[in-house]
N, C-alpha and C positions, 0 to 999 in steps of 0.2 A: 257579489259579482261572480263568483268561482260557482254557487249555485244558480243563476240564472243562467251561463256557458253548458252545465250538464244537462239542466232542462232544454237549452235550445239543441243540443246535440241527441238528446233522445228523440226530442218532436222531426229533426232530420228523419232519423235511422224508422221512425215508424212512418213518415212519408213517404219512403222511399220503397219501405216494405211493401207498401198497398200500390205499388206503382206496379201496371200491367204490361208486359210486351206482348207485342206480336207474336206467333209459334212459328218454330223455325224447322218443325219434324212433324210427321204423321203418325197411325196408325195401323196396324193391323188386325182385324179381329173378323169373327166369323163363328161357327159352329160345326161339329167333329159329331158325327152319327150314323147307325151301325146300316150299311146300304140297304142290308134282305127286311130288319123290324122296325130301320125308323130312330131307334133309340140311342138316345147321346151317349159317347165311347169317353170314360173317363182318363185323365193320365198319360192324351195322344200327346207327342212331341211333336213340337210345329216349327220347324230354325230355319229362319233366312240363311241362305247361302253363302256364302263368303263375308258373314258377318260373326259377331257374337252374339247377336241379337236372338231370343228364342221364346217359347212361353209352351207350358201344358193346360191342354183342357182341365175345367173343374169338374165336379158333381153332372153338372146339368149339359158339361159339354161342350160348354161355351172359352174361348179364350181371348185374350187380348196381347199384342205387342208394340207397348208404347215407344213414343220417340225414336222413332224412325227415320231418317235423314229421308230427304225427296230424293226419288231416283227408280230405278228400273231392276227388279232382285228375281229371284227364283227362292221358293218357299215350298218346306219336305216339309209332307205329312207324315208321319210311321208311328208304326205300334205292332208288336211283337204277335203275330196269328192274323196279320190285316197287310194288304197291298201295298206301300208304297205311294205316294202320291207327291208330284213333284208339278209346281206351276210353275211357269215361265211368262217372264214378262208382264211380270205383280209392278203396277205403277202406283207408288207414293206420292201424293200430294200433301205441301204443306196445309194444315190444320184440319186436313179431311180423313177419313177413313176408309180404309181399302178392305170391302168383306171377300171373305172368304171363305164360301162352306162346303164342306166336303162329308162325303159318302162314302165310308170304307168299305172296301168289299172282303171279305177271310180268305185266307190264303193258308191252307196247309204244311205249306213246303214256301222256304224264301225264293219267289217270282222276281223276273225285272220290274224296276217301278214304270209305274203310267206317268206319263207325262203329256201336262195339258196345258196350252198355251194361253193365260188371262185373257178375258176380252173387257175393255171398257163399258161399265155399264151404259144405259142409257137415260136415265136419273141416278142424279150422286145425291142421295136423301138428306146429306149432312150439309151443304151449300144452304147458306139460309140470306144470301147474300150474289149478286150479279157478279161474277167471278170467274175470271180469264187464267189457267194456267200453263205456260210455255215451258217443256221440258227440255232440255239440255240436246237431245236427238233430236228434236224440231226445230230447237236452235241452229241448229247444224245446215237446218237444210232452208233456212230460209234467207232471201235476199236482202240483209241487215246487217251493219258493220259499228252499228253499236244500240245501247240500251234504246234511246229515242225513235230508232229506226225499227227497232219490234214491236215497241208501243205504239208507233201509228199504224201499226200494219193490225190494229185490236180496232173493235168496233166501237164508236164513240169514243176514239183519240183520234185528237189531231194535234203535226208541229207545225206551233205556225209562232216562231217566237219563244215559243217554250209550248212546253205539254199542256194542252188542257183535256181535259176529260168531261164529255156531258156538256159542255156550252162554260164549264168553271173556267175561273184566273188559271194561268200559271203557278199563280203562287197558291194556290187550294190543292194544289197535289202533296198529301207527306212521303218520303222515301224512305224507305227502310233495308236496312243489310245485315243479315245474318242475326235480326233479330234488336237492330239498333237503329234507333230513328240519325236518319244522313239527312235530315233537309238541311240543306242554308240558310241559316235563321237570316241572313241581312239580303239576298238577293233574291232567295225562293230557287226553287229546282232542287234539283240533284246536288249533293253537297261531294259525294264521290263518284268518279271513273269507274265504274266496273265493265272488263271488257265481255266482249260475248261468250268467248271461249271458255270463262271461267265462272260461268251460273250454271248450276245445276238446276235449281228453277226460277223462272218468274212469274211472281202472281201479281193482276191487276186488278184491283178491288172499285167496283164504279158504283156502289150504291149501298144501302143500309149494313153499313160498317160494323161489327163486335165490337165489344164493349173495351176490346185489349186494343184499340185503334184510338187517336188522337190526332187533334189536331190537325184537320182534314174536312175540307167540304167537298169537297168532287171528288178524292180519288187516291188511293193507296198502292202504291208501288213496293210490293215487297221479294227483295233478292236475297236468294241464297245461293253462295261460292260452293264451287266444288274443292274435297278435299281428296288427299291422298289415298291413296289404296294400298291391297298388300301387292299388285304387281306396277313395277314400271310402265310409265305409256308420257308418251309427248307429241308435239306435233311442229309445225313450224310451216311458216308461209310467208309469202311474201309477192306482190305486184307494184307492177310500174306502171300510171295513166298518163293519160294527155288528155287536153281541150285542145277539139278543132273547129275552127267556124270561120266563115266569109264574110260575116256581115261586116260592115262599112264602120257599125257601134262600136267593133276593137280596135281602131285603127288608130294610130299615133304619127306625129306630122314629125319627119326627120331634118325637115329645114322647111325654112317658110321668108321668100324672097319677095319685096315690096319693090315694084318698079312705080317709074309715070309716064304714064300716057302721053300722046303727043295732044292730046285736048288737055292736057295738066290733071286728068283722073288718075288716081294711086289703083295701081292691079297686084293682086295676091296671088301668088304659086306658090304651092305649097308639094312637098315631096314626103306621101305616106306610105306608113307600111304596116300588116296586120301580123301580129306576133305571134295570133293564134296557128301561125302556118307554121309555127318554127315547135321544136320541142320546149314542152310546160309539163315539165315532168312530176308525178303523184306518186310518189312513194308510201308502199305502208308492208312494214315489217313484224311477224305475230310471231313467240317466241311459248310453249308453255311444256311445261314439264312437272310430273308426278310421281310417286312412289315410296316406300318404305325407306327410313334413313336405317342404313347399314348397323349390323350385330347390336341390335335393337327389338327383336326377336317379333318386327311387323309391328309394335308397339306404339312405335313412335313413325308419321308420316309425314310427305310433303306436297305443297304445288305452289307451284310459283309461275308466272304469268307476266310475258314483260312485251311494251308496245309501244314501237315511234310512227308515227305518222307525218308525213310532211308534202304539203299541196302550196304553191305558187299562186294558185287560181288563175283567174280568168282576165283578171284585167292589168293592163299594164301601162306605162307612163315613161318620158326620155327626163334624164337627170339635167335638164335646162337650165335650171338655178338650184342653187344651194341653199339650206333655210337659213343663211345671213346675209344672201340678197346678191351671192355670187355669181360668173358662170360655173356652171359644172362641166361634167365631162361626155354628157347628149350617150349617156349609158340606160339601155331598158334594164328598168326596175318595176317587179311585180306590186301591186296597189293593195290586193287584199290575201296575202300570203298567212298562211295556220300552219303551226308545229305544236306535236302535243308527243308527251311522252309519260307513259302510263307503269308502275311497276306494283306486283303483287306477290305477296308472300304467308305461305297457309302453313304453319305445323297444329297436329292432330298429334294428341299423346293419349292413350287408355291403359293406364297405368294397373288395374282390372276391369272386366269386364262389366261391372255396373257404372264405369266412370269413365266421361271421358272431358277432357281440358284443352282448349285448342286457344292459338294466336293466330290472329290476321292483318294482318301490315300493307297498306296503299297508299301511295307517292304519286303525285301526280302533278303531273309540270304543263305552261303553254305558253302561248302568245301568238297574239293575230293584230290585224288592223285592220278595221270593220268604220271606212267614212265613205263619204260621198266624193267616191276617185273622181270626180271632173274637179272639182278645186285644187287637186294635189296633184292633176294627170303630168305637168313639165314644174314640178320641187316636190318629187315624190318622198324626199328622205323629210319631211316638213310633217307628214301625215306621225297623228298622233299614236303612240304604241300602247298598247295592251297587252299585259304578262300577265300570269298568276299560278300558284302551286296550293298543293292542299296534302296533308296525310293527317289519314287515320290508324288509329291501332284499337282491336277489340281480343280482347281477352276475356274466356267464358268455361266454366265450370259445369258441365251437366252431371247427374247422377241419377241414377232409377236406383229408389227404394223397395218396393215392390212391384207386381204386377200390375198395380192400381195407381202407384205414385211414384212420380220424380219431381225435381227440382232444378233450376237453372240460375246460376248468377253471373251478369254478364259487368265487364268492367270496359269504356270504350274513352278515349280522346280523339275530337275531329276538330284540324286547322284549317281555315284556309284565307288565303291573301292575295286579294285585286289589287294590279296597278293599271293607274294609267297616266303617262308621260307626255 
């Protein structure tokens, strides 16, 4: 028995080995060669900017700079008798490659550097697959107040129920976060909250998947959080809505008088009123904050990301009866009312510069009631409720071995729990 336990614990540990993720960083690579003959300049220094990240050209000139977080950098070229060369606005895509070739030109005397600002190509040659990527500054500027609502705004997504991609189920879409699959294995969708403010990127994957993708027939959603930096930055917002409308379809009857006629006919008056005139107030508050934890020497960073949202909606109902067959107190109560509360927590530790170890922490809370408000319009407290909360934690190990190799071990638990009453 004792040796049948270590064999099934080996056959684990090498299943798990062969187990593929998603990539959760890019590249950088290109070629370094001499402007006037043409010829590759060996031993150039190539360092992202406000990183640790770097690499020198080889023999032939060529370099590469793996694992690369998605994001927006500035990348110096230099070498000691040559110019300076400095891009701005070098865009990382997760599992693609951002080239970069340069042309140095000799410099006798230390000159200021050139600087020249990236331009997106117009073929990405490494895309071997239909592939959407939303960057964190595009995020910013588009009309979208959570993950669902960037995803329809992509070509072949639609919400209608849940995400479908391509004419697929809802439930054909896998989700993945920073490198860990987040589907709901019992309901389908999004197994986590990730609010806007805090992806750095989103890639939508809509057709001949990599081999590191599972579990999925229409459509791959893969997010990655933004993490801390070496300077402070936050942000914070917040608005107040309403729903206004005239129509006749929101109107609730505030008393409803049965006379008779003098021909012995029964006549109905009824006294309404529309709610929508009055304040139906939509609260939503965004809270995020970043930067290095104190005499930690930049080493160790943070962000954290916190969000309540709360909508009354649109239709509404008089407390007539009580659901034990009472009267009530003829109080408006809202019929399809959402609260949701989202919280996020990122530390980033690079303990040295080939290693870095981060935790990611998501909480997330709600509850709505989604029926068909004309059976519950006068015993609205009758209508059945709907709650539910979920957290996940992912904890993840990277390391660059050399210029050629790293490695990643990610460790993740995701909860989550439906009620309804």
């Amino acid at each position: 028995m004792k040796h049948l336990t270590i064999i099934c614990l080996l056959i684990c540990i090498f299943i798990n080995t062969g187990t593929v993720y998603p990539g959760t960083t890019g590249k950088i690579a290109g070629k370094i060669t001499d402007a006037a003959t043409g010829e590759p300049l060996i031993s150039v220094s190539i360092i992202i900017k406000g990183t640790s990240l770097g690499a020198a050209s080889d023999l032939e000139g060529n370099y590469a700079i793996l694992n690369v977080p998605p994001g927006v950098y500035s990348v110096l070229v230099s070498i000691i008798g040559y110019k300076q060369v400095q891009f701005d606005n070098v865009r990382v895509n997760i599992d693609l490659t951002t080239t970069i070739d340069v042309a140095l030109e000799e410099s006798a005397v230390e000159l200021e550097t050139i600087t020249i600002t990236a331009e997106k190509p117009l073929v990405q040659k490494d895309i071997t697959s239909s592939l959407t990527s939303i960057g964190s500054e595009e995020i910013e500027m588009l009309p979208a107040q959570s993950v669902a609502g960037l995803l329809e705004l992509q070509a072949g997504v639609i919400n209608y129920g849940g995400i479908h991609i391509r004419g697929g189920r809802s439930g054909e879409v896998a989700y993945w976060v920073d490198g860990v699959a987040t589907t709901d294995a019992f309901y389908g969708g999004q197994g986590i909250r990730v609010e806007n403010s805090a992806i750095e990127e989103l890639q939508v994957v809509s057709g001949t998947f990599n081999a590191e993708y599972g579990q999925a027939m229409s459509g791959i959603v893969n997010i990655i959080t933004k993490e801390g930096k070496s300077k402070y930055s936050g942000q914070i917002s917040a608005y107040i809505g309403d729903y206004f409308s005239t129509s006749d379809i929101y109107n609730v009857s505030n008393r409803v008088e049965v006379t008779e006629a003098a021909d012995g006919s029964l006549q109905e008056y009824a006294d309404y009123e529309n709610p929508l005139k009055k304040l139906n107030p939509s609260y939503n508050t965004e809270l995020s904050l970043s930067g290095p934890i104190p005499f930690t020497n930049d080493n160790l960073t943070f962000f954290t990301n916190v969000r309540y949202f709360s909508d009354e909606g649109f239709y509404y109902g008089k407390n007539w009866f009580t659901p034990q067959g009472l009267s009530g107190d003829s109080s408006l109560v809202p019929l399809n009312p959402y609260n949701q509360l989202s919280i996020q927590g990122k530390l980033t530790w690079s303990p040295f510069s080939n290693v870095k170890i981060s935790y990611n922490g998501f909480w997330n809370e709600w509850n709505r009631e989604r029926i068909n408000w004309r059976d519950y319009k006068y015993s609205p407290y009758s209508i059945p409720k709907q709650f539910g909360n979920s957290n996940t934690h992912i904890l993840s190990w990277n390391q660059v071995l050399s210029s050629e190799t790293f490695f990643e071990i990610k460790l993740n638990k995701f909860y989550s729990e439906r009620v309804k009453v």
